[in-house]
C-alpha positions as CSV (number, residue, x, y, z in Angstrom):
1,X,0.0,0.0,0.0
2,X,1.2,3.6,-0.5
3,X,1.7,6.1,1.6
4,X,-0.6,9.3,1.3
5,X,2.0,12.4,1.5
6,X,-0.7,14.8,3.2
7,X,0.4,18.7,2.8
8,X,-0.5,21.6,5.2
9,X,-3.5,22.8,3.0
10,X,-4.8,19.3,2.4
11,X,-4.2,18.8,6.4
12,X,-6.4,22.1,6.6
13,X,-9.0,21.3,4.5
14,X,-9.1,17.9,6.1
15,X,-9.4,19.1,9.4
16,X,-12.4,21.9,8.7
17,X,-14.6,18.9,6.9
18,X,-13.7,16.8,10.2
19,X,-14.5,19.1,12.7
20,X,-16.8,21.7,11.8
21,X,-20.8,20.4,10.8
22,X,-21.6,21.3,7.5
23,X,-24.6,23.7,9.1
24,X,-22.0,25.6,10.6
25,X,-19.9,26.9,7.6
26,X,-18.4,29.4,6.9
27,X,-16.3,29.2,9.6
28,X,-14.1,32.5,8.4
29,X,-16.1,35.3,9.2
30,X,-15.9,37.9,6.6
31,X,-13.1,40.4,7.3
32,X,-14.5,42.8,5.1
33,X,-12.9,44.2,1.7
34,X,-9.4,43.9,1.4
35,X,-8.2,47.3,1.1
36,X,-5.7,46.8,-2.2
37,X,-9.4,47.3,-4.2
38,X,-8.5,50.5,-3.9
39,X,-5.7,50.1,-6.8
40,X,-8.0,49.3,-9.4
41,X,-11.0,52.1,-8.8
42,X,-9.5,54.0,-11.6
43,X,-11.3,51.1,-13.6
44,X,-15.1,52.7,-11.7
45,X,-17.1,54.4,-13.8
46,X,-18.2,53.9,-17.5
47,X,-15.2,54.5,-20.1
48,X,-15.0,54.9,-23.5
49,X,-12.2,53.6,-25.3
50,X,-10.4,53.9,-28.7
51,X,-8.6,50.7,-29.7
52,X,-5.8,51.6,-32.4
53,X,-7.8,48.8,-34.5
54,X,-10.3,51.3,-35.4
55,X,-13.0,49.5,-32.4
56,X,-14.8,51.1,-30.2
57,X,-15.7,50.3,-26.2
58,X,-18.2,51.6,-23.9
59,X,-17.9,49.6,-20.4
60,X,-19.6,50.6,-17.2
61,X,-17.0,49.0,-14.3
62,X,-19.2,48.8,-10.8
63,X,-18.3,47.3,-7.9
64,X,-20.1,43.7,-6.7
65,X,-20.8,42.0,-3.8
66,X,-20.1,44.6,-1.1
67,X,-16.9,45.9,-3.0
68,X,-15.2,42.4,-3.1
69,X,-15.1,42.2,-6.5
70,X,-15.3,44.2,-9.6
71,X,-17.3,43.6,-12.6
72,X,-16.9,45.7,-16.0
73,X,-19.5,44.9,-18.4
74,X,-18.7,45.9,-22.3
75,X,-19.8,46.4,-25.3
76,X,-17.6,46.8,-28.6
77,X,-18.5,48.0,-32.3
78,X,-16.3,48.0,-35.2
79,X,-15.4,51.1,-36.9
80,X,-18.1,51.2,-39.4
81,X,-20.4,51.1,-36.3
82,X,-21.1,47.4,-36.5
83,X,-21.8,45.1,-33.3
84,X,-18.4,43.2,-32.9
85,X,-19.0,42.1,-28.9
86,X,-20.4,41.8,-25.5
87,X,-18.5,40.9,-22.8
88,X,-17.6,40.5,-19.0
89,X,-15.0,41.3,-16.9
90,X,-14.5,40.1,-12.9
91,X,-11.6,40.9,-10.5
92,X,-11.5,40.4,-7.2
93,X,-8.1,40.3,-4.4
94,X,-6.8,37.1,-3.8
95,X,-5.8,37.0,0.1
96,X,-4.1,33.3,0.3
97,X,-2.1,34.0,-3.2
98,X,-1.7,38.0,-2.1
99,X,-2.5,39.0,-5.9
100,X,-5.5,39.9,-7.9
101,X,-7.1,37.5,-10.0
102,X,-9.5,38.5,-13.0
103,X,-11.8,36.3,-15.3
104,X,-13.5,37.3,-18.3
105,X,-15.7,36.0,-21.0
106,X,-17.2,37.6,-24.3
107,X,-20.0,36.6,-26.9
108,X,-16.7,36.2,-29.8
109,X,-15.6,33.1,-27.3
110,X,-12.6,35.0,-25.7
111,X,-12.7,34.0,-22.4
112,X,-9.7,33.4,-19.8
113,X,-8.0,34.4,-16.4
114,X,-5.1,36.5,-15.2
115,X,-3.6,37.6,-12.3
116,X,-1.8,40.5,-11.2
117,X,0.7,41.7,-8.2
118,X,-0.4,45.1,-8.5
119,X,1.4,48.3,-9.2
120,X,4.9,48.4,-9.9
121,X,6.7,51.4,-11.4
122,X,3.8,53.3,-12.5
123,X,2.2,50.8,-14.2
124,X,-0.1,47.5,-13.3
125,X,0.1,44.2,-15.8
126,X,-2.6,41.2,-15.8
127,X,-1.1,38.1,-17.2
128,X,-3.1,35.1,-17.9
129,X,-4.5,32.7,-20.0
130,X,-6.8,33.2,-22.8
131,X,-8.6,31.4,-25.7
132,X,-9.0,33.9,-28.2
133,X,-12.5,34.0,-29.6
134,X,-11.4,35.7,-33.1
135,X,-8.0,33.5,-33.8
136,X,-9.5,30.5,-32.2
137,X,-6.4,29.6,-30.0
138,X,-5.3,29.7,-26.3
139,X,-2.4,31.9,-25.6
140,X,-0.7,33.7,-23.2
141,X,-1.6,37.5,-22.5
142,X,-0.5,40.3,-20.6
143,X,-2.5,44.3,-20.5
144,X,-0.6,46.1,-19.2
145,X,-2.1,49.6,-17.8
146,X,-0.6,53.2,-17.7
147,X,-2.2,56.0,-16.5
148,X,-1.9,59.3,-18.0
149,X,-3.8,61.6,-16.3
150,X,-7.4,60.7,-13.3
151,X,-9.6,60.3,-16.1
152,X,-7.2,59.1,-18.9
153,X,-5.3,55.4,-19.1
154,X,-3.9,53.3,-22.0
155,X,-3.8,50.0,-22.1
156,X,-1.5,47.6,-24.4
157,X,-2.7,43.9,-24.8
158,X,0.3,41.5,-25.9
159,X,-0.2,37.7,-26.4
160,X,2.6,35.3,-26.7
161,X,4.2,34.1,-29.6
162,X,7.0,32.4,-29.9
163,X,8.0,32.7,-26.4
164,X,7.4,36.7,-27.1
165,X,5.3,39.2,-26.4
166,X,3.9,40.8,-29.8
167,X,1.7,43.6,-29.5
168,X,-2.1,42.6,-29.6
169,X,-3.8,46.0,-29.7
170,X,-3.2,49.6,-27.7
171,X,-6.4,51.2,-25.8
172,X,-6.9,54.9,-25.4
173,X,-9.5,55.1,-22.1
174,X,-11.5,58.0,-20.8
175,X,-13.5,57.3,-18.0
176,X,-16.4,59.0,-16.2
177,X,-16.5,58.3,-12.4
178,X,-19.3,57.1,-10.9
179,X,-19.6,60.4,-9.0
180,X,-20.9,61.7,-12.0
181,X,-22.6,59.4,-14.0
């Protein structure tokens, strides 16, 4: 027979499912909203964005679940006006990994997950894991943010190739806070 090599978060998991009655979960109360939230509330707000593609964005970014999480939702056209997509966007602080983590989906098929540290030397970077809806492939991505001014950001998207990043598409953002709208 083999031995069972049990690890500290198996042996923690293993000992809330032994000792705590299903009825009485959660045992972690809520600590409330982790205060590095406050990095990404340039996102709040609804923003219009150029994409050097010729597309065009309008996203309202609110935040859900008491502030634990937030969730831009998007619509794109292409240049001539056209519908090109809908789409969703979720990020939330990660206590146990001590990093953001962000999911999102869209009607093309592009959906994925990244993570991010946070800021570091003026600018904050997501880098994930995506299936590109348009291309039809998974591949590695990274947006990386930079703000120019409280209501102004751009944003460059990379995905990987060839163990390089190759620029995907550069963002121009305006946003609106939600003190105004």
């Amino acid at each position: 027979m083999t031995e069972k090599i049990q690890t500290a978060d198996d042996q923690k998991v293993a000992d809330y499912l032994d000792n705590h009655r299903p009825t009485a979960r959660p045992v972690k109360k809520d600590t409330g909203v982790s205060p590095r939230m406050k990095e990404l509330d340039f996102l709040l707000g609804r923003m219009t964005v150029s994409f050097d593609t010729g597309v065009r964005m309008v996203a309202l970014t609110l935040p859900i679940m008491d502030g634990h999480y937030y969730q831009m939702d998007l619509k794109a056209t292409y240049a001539d006006g056209s519908p090109k997509l809908e789409g969703k966007w979720i990020i939330g602080w990660n206590e146990v990994d001590q990093r953001f983590e962000s999911y999102y989906v869209d009607t093309l098929g592009t959906l994925g997950v990244s993570t991010s540290s946070g800021w570091h030397g003026g600018h904050l970077e997501f880098i994930g894991e995506h299936v590109l809806g348009e291309v039809g492939v998974r591949t590695r991505s990274k947006d990386s943010y930079t703000p120019i001014d409280e209501r102004h950001f751009k944003l460059e998207a990379f995905v990987g190739v060839n163990g390089e990043w190759k620029l995907y598409d550069i963002q121009d953002c305006y946003l609106t806070p939600l003190s105004e709208l």
